[in-house]
C-alpha positions, 0 to 999 in steps of 0.5 A: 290334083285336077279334082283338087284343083276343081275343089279350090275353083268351087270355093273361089267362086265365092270369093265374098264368103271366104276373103271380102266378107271378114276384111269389110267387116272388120275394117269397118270395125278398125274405120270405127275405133279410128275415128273414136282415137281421132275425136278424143285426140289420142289422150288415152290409148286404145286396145280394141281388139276388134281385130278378132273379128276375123278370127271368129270369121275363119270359125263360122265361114267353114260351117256355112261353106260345109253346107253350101258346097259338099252336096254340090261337090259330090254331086259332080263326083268329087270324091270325099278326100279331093274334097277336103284336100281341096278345102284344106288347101283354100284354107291355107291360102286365105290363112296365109294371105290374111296373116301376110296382110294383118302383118303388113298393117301391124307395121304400118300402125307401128311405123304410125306410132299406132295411126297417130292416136294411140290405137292398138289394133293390128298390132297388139301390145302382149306381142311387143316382145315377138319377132316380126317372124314370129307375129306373123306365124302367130297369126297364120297359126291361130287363124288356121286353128279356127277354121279347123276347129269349125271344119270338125264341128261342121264335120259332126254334123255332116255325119252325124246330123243334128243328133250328132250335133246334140250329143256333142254340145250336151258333152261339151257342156256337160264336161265344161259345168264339171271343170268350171264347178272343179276350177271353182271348188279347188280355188284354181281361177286365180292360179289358171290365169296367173299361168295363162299370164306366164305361158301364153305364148305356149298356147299359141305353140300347142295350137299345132297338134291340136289344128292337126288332130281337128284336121284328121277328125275332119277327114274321117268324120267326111269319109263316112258322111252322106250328101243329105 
């Protein structure tokens, strides 16, 4: 637990990476589409999306973090699964304090009538119809999928190396060509869409098992990794 613990005060030293760095970003973004609603009066509404930015944050900062901070670990013994217990555990706290604020300000915007100028930012319009519990469960969930899915990759490259890193993104392509030119031969785009249309919120429900197989592939690939 000690060793955990260590891990967590690693990766809170740097707090920019993990928490101001993806808020200064995309308050930023939300400061912009804000003043555009404020000049066109509101006339037309606004569904920015720009709220993504931090999801995608969640996907590259582990990458960065990976690097900067496994040699390091290890170098003052800290064995490989403190290491990633320790680095799950700061992803679930920023997960979930990041959800609870994207939460609060969905509110806000609500109780706002959307800040007065018909922005849909925090709270977008496809999740209406969602309890407040389950809005924000759906933000923990998707942001923490996004940090696993970059910790595994980071992971390949960790144990693998930069081959490693070719030969997934040769078969990541190779796989996605063949189910693009299958989708495309067979006419299904338009069914596939349809379908995501119907049971979107299914995909939010499967994120689960797919976060947790990232999270054990991550934990196997570190067991195996080197420090170089």
């Amino acid at each position: 637990m000690n060793r955990t613990a260590g891990v967590m005060k690693i990766h809170w030293r740097d707090k920019w990476v993990w928490m101001y760095v993806p808020w200064v970003v995309m308050l930023f973004s939300f400061a912009v589409n804000l003043v555009i609603g404020i000049l066109t009066g509101g006339e037309e509404p606004i569904n920015s999306g720009g709220v993504v930015t931090i999801y995608v944050y969640m996907f590259v900062a582990i990458l960065i973090v990976q690097a900067q901070t496994f040699p390091f670990a290890l170098g003052l013994n800290i064995r490989r699964t403190d290491y990633f217990v320790g680095t799950s555990a700061m992803a679930l706290l920023v997960s979930a304090v990041s959800s609870v604020l994207l939460f609060a300000l969905g509110m806000i915007e609500q109780f706002t009538n959307a800040w007065g100028v018909q922005l849909h930012y925090f709270h977008l319009p496809f999740l209406k119809e969602v309890s407040p519990l389950g809005r924000l469960g759906i933000y923990f969930i998707v942001m923490l999928h996004m940090f696993f899915m970059g910790f595994v990759i980071s992971s390949i490259h960790r144990r693998f190396g930069r081959t490693g890193m070719f030969v997934f993104f040769i078969a990541l392509i190779v796989l996605s060509s063949i189910g693009s030119f299958a989708m495309t031969y067979y006419g299904l785009w338009l069914d596939f869409f349809r379908w995501i249309g119907v049971h979107y919120m299914d995909l939010f429900l499967w994120m689960i098992p797919l976060t947790v197989i990232y999270a054990l592939l991550s934990y196997f690939l570190l067991r195996r990794a080197t420090v170089s």
